[in-house]
C-alpha positions in Angstrom: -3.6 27.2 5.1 -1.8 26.2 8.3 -3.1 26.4 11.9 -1.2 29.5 13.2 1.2 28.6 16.1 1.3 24.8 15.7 2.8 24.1 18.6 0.5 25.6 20.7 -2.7 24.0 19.0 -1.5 20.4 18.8 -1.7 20.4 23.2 -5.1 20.8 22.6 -7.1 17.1 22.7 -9.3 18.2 19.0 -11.1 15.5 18.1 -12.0 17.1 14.8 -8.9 16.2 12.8 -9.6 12.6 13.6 -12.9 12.2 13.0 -12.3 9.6 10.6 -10.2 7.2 13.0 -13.2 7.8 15.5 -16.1 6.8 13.0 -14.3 4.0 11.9 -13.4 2.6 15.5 -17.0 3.2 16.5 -18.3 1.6 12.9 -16.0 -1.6 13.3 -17.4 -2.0 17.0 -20.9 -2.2 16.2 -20.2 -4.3 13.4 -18.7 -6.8 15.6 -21.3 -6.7 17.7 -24.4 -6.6 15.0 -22.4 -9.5 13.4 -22.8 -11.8 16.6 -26.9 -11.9 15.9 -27.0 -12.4 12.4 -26.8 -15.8 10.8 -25.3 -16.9 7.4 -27.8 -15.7 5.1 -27.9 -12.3 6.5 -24.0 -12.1 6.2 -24.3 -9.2 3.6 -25.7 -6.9 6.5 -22.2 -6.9 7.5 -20.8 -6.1 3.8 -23.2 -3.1 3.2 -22.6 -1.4 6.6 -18.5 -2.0 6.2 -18.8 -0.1 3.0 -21.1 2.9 4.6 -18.8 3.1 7.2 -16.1 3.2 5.0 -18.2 6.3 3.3 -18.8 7.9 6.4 -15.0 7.9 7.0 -14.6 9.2 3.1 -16.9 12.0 4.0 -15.1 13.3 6.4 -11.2 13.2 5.5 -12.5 14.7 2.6 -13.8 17.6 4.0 -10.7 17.8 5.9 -8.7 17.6 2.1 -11.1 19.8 0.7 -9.9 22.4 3.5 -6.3 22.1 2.7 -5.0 23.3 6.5 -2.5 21.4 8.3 -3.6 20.4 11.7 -1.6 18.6 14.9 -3.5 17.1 18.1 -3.4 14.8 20.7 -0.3 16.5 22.1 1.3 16.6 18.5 0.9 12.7 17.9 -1.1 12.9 14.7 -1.7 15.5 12.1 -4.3 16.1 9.2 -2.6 17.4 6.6 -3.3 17.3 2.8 -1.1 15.0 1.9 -2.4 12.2 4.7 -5.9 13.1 3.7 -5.5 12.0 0.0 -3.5 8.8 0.8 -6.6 8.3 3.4 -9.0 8.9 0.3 -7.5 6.1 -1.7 -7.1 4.3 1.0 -11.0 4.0 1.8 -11.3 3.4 -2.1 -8.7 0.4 -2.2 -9.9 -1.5 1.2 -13.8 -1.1 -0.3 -13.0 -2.3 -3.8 -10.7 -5.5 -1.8 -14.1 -6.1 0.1 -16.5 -6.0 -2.9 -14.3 -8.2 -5.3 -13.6 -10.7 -1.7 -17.6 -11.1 -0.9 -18.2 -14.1 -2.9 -14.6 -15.5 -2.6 -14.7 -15.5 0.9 -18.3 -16.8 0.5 -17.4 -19.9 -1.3 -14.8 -20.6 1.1 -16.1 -20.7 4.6 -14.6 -17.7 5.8 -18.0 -16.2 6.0 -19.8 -18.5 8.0 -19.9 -19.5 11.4 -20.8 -17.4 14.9 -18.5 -14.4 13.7 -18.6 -14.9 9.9 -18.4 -11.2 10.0 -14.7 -11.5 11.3 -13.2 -10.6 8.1 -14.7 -7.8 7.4 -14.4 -6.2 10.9 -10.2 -7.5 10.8 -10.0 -5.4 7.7 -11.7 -2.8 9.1 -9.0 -3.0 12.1 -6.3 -3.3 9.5 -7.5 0.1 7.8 -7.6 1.9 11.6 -3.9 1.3 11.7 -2.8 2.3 8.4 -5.1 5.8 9.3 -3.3 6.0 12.1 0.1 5.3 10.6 -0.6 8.1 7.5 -1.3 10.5 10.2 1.5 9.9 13.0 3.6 12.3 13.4 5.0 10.7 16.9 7.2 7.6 17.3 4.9 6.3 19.3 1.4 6.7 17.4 3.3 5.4 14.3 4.6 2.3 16.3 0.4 1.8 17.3 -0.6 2.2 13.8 1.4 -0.4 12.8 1.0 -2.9 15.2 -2.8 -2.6 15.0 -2.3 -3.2 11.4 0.2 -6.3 11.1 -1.8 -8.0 13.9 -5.0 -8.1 12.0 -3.4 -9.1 9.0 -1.6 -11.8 10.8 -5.4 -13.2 11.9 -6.7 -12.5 8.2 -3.9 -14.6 7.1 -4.5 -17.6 9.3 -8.6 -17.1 9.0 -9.0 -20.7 7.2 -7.4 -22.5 10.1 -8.5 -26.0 8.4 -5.8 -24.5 5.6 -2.7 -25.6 6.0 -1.0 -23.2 3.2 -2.6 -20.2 4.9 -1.8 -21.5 8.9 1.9 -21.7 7.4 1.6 -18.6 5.6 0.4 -16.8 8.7 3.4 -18.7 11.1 5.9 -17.5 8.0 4.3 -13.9 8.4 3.8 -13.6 12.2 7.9 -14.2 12.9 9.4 -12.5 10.0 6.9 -9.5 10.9 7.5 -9.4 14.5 11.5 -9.5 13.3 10.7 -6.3 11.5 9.0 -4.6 14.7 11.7 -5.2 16.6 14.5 -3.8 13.8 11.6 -0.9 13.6 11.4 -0.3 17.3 15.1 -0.8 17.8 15.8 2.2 15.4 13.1 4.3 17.2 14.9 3.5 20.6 18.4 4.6 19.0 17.0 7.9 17.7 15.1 8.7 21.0 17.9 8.4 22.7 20.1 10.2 20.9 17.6 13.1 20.6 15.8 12.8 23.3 12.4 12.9 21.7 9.3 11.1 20.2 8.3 13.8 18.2 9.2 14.0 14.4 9.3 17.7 14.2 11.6 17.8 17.4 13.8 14.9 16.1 14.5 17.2 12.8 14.9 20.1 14.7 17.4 18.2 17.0 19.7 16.4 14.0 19.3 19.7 11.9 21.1 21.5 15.0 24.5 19.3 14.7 24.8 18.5 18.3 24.6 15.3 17.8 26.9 12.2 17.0 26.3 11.0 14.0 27.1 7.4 14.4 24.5 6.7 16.5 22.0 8.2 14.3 23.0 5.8 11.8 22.7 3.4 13.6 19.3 4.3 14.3 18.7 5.1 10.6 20.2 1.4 9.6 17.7 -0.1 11.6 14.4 1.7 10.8 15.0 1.6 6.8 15.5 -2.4 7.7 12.1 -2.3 8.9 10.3 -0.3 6.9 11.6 -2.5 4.0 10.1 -5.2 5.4 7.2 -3.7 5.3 7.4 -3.1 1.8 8.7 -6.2 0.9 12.2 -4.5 -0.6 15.0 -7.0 -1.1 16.7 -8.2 1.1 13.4 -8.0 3.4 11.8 -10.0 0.5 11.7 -13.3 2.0 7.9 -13.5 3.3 6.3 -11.8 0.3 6.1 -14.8 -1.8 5.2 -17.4 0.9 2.7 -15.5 2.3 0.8 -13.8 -0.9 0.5 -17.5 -2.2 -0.4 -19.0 1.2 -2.9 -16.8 1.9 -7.1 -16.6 0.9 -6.7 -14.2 -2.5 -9.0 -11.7 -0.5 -6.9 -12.0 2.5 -3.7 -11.4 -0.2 -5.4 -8.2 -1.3 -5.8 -6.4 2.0 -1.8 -7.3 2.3 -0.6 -6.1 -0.9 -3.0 -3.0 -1.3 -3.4 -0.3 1.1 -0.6 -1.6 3.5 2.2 0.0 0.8 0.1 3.3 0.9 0.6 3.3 4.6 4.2 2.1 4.4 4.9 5.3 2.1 3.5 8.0 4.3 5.5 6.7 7.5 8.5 6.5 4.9 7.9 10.4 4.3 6.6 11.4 7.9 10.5 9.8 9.6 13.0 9.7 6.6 12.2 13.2 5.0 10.0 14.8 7.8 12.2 13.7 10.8 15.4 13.2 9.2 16.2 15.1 6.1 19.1 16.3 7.3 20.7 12.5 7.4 19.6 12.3 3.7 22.7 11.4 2.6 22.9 8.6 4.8 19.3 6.7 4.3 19.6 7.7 0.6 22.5 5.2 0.2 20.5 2.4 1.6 17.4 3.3 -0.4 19.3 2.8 -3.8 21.2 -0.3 -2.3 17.6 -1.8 -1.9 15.7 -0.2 -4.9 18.5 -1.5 -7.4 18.6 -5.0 -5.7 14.7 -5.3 -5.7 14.4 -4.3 -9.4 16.8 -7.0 -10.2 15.4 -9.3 -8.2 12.0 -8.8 -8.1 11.7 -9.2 -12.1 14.2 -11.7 -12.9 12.8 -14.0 -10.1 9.1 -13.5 -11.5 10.2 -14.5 -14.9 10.4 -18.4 -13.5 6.9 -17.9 -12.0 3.9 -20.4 -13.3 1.8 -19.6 -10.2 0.0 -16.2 -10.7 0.4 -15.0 -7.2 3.6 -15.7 -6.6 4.9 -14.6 -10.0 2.6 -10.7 -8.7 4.6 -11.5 -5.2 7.8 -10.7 -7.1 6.5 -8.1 -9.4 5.9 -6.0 -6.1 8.8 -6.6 -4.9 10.0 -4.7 -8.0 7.3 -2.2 -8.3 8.6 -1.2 -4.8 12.2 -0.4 -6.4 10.6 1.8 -8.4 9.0 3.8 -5.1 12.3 3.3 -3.2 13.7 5.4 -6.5 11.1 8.2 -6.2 12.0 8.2 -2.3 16.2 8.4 -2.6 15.9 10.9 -5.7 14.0 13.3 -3.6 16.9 14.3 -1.6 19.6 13.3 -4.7 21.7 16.6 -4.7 19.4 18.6 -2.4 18.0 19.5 1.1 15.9 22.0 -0.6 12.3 21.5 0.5 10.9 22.9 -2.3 13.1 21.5 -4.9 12.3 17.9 -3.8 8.5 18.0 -3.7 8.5 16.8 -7.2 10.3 13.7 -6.8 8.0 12.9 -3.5 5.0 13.7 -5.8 5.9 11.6 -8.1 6.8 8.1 -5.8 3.2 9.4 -4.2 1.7 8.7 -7.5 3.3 5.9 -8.5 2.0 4.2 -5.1 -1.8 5.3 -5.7 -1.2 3.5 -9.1 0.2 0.5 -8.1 -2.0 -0.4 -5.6 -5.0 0.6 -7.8 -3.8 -1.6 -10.7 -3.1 -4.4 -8.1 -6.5 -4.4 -6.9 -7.7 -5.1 -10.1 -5.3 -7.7 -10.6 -6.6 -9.8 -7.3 -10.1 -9.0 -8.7 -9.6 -10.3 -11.7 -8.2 -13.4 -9.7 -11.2 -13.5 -7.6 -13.2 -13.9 -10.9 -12.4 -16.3 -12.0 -12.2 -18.3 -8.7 -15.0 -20.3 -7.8 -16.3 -22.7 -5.1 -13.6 -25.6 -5.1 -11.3 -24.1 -7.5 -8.4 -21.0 -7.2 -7.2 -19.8 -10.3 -3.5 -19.5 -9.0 -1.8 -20.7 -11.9 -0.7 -18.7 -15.1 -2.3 -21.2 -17.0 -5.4 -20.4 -15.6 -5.8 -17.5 -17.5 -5.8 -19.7 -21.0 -8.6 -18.4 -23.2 -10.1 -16.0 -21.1 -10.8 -13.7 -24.5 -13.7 -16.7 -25.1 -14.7 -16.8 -21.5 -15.3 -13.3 -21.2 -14.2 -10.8 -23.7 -14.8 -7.5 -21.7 -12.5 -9.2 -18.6 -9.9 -10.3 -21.2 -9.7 -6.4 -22.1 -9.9 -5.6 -18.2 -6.9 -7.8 -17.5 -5.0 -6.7 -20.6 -5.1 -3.2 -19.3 -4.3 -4.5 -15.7 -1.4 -5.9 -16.7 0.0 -3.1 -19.4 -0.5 -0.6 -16.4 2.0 -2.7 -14.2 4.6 -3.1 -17.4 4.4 0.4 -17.8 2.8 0.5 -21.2 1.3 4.0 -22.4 -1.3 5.2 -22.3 -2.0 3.6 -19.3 -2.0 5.0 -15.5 1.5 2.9 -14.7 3.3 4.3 -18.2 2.9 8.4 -16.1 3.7 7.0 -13.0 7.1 5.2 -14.1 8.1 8.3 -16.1 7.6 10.9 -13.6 9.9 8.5 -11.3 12.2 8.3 -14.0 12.4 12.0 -14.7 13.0 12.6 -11.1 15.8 10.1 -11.0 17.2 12.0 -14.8 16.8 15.0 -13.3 19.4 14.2 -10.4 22.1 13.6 -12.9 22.0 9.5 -11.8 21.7 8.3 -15.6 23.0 4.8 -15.1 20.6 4.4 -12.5 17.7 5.6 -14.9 18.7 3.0 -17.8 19.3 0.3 -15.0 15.7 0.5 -14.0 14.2 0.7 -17.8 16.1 -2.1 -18.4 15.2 -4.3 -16.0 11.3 -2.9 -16.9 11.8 -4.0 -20.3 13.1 -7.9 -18.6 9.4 -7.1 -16.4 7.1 -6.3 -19.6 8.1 -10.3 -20.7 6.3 -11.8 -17.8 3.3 -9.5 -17.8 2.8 -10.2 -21.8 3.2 -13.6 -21.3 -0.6 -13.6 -19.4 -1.6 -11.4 -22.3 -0.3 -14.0 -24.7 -2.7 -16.9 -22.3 -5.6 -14.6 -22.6 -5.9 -13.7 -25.9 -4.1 -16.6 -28.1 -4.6 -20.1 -26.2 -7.7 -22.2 -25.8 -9.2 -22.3 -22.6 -8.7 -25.5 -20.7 -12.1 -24.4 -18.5 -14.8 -23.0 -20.2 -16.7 -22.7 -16.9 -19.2 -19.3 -17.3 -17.8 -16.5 -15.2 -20.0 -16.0 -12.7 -19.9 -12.9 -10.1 -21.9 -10.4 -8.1 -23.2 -7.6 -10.4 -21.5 -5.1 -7.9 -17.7 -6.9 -8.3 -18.1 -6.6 -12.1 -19.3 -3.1 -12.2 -16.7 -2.3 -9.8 -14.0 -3.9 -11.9 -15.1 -2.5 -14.9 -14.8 1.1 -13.7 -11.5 -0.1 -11.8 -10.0 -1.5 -15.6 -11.2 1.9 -17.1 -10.1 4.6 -14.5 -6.1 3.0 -15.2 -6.6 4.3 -18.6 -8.5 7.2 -18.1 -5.7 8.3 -15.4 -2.8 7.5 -17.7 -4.4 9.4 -20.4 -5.2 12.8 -18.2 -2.8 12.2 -15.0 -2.3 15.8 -14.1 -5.0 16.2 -11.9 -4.0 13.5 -9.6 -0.2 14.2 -10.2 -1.1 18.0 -9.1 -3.2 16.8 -6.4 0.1 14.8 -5.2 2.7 17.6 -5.6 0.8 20.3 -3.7 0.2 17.7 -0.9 3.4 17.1 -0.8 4.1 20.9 -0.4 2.3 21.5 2.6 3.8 18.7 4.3 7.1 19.1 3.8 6.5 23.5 4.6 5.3 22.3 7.7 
């Protein structure tokens, strides 16, 4: 249901829609503060209430899912809407699993001790207040916020081991490039406002959709927000700091960049290309394939040459993100027709929930086999991990099947249902271009199959973890196949999401 005269109700200041942002705010304060008294030992005070606030937050953006009405407040900055409710969900889910797999990491490691050992789990908690606020702007300016708030946390996770050099390089590598991609992003905002003559994404659509404007300087405008969204993705040609930085960084702190950052990436994606500016599809869809085809390419030829682990998962998300970017552009392939082009936003909605799930695991697995003095960064790490651990060995094996797009696993339905959405446009060379360069991906991926399950292990170091980070990764490794096998319900949960948002 939607809140009858929208307009009217979003002047109101209702703090109900965003209870969520306020519980976390207030729960990553106190933490902060609680942290300050507690020494090293009692460290895991911090962990436990990071993950209740994290459920309190759940609690209550479910409720708001559960009610399926669209509401605006705060003068029409942010909405609650179905669609940023479920992102929200698995949003919670992927910064708590990040946080259970990093405890002992980040343990081992020093990044836990000290006066504000807490720091990492109260940054991440930051990080995830911007990425709320980003899946629920539905202003200029609230978006703007929601991502600065996140990339500046993540820029202080990055550098957290100062007495790293990798990672202080990393986070110098990150903190230009990044504020590069602010500017393109705030430039592009600047161009539209001016042309329009308004913050707000609803008035900017209704503004372009009325003609009166020039189109060149929407363009413009367009050029440079898709530049920095991409960054934000990590899309070629805004590629450049995804490899440096994911191998630079602490794994945990490479997690928390690579997992529910690209959920919040996609909504603001939706909320000002296809909220904002449909009408201008034409336009942003040309540079969406331009960067989908090149980061396919890319992406998977350039992680074929990979013997470090991270860095060769660096470039397979470069080309995952082609695959969104082809979800995105085949929405509007054709068509202006709301309706018609729910399906194809469903399905780069679903194929984003499964990539970062799948990912998570990944890191987790990463994280396991990581221990004090030792990263296991290399491919070759993985050697023999069958006789290390067989139940892992299976994890990992459906980890990585998911991301090569091997059925029945959860990233075999999300590649198809973008696939059939690009078919279904008429675009068939673009549909064989990306299963062919998925075919070149599924080498790399089998080749850590092929180290797990048929080499000796060069470390026969016992696996030793939390019993929380292998429960957690266990269900993790089993809910890939268990959504591959029955995705409907999530796919249908994505589609009539997308509905209401785009009737709105």
């Amino acid at each position: 249901m939607i809140t009858p005269n929208p307009q009217d109700a979003a002047n109101v200041v209702n703090l109900v829609p965003a209870y969520a942002e306020v519980a976390l705010l207030i729960g990553a304060s106190a933490i902060l503060l609680i942290d300050m008294f507690l020494s090293k030992a009692q460290r895991s005070i911090t962990y436990v209430l990071s993950l209740l606030t994290l459920l309190v937050c759940a609690g209550f953006s479910y409720c708001d899912f559960a009610s399926g009405s669209t509401v605006y407040t705060f003068h029409g900055m942010f909405v609650s809407d179905p669609m940023a409710n479920l992102l929200k969900l698995f949003t919670y889910l992927t910064v708590g699993m990040t946080l259970v797999y990093s405890r002992q990491y980040a343990d081992d490691r020093g990044m836990l001790s000290g006066n504000l050992g807490g720091e990492f789990y109260v940054l991440a908690l930051f990080a995830m207040l911007g990425q709320l606020i980003m899946i629920s702007g539905s202003n200029f300016l609230s978006i703007y916020l929601g991502v600065e708030l996140m990339s500046l946390s993540l820029y202080a996770l990055v550098a957290l081991r100062r007495d790293n050099h990798k990672a202080t390089e990393a986070a110098m590598k990150y903190f230009i490039l990044g504020a590069l991609a602010s500017g393109f992003l705030l430039y592009g905002i600047s161009m539209l406002y001016g042309a329009t003559g308004t913050l707000d994404i609803r008035g900017v659509s209704a503004a372009v959709a009325a003609g009166t404007i020039k189109p060149t300087i929407l363009v413009f405008g367009i050029v440079f927000l898709v530049a920095g969204l991409a960054f934000k993705l990590g899309a070629v040609p805004f590629h450049m700091w995804v490899p440096d930085v994911y191998d630079g960084s602490p794994t945990a702190v490479t997690l928390l960049l690579g997992g529910a950052p690209k959920i919040a990436t996609f909504a603001i994606c939706i909320r000002l290309l296809v909220e904002g500016l449909l009408p201008m599809a034409f336009d942003w869809q040309q540079m969406l394939l331009v960067l989908a085809v090149l980061s396919l390419a890319i992406g998977n030829l350039t992680a074929i040459a990979q013997t470090n682990i991270k860095r060769m998962l660096a470039y397979s998300t470069i080309a995952q993100i082609g695959f969104v970017l082809l979800g995105l552009l085949s929405g509007v392939a054709g068509t202006t027709d709301r309706t018609g082009i729910a399906a194809a936003y469903s399905g780069a909605m679903y194929y984003v929930i499964t990539y970062v799930l799948t990912t998570v695991g990944t890191f987790g697995t990463l994280m396991l086999l990581s221990r004090a003095g030792f990263d296991a960064d290399n491919i070759s790490d993985f050697k023999g991990l069958s006789k290390r651990s067989g139940w892992f060995a299976v994890v990992m094996t459906i980890l990585l099947f998911s991301l090569a797009g091997v059925p029945p696993m959860m990233g075999f339905a999300a590649k198809f249902a973008v696939l059939n959405s690009v078919l279904g446009t008429g675009q068939i060379w673009l549909t064989v271009f990306a299963v062919m360069f998925s075919l070149i991906g599924a080498f790399y991926y089998l080749r850590v199959i092929k180290h797990i399950w048929f080499d000796e292990p060069e470390d026969n170091t016992p696996l030793a973890a939390y019993g929380d980070v292998k429960l957690v990764l266990s269900l993790n490794g089993l809910a890939i196949v268990a959504l591959g096998v029955l995705p409907g319900p999530l796919l249908a949960a994505c589609l009539t999401a997308i509905k209401v948002t785009l009737a709105t």
